[in-house]
N, C-alpha and C positions, 0 to 999 in steps of 0.2 A: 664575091657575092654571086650568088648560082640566079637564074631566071629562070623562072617558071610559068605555065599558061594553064589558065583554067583556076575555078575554085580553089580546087586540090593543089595548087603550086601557090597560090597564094596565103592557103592554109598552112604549108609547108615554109614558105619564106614567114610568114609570121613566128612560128615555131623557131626557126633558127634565127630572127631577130630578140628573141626574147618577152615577145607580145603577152605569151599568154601566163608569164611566170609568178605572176604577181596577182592572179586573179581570185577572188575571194570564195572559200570552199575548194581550194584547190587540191587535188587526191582525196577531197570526198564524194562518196556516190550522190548524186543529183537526186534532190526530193521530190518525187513526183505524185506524192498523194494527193495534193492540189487535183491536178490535172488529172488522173483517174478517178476521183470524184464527180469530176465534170460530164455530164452526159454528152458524149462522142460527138451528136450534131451542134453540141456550143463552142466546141472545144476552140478550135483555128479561131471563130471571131472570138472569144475572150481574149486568148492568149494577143490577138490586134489589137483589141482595145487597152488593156492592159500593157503593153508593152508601147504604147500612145502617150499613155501618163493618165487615162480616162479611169475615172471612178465613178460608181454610180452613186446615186442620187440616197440610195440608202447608207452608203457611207458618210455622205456631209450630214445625213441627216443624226446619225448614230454620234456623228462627233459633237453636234452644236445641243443634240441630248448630256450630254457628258460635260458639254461645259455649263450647260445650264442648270446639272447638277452641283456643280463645284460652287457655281457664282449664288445658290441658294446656301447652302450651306456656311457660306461665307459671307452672306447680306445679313444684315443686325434690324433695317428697317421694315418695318412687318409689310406696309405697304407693297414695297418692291419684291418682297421677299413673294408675297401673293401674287404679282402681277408674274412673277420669274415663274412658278409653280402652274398658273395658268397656261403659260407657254409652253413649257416642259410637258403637261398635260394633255393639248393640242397635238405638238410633235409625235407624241408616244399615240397616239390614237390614230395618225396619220398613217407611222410607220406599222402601230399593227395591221392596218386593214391593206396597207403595201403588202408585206410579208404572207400575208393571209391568201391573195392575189397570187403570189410566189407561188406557194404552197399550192393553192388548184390547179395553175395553170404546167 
């Protein structure tokens, strides 16, 4: 086993250990539309937060939209079925004026 110092040596012993052979997208070019999408001064803190496990708040918000379409559609009680749709309602009016905020700022 060869020793190596620096990044570049331990990048290199990874390689000849077999680290990297198995990695997902492997010999394919890296998608970086994402990330050129991103206007330049967001870029490093997204890619931080994001690489944290952090999501923003308009994502939980877009998901618990989605389930509370699903759990309407599937409620037979008119009752709940209206109090679910009131919710769903709220949310979506929340997240537009989020989004809206997005948009000027």
């Amino acid at each position: 086993m060869k020793i190596y110092e620096g990044v570049e040596g331990q990048i290199k012993a990874a390689i000849e250990r077999g680290d990297f052979d198995n990695l997902p997208n492997r010999g394919k070019p890296l998608d970086l539309s994402g990330w050129l999408k991103t206007p330049e001064h967001l870029r490093m803190s997204y890619s931080i937060l994001k690489n944290a496990g952090y999501k923003p708040s308009e994502v939980h918000t877009k998901k618990e939209m989605a389930t509370l379409r699903d759990m309407i559609e599937n409620e037979s009680d008119e009752e709940k079925k209206a109090r679910l749709l009131k919710k769903l309602s709220a949310l979506a009016i929340t997240d537009a004026i989020r989004m809206e905020r997005v948009r000027k700022s």
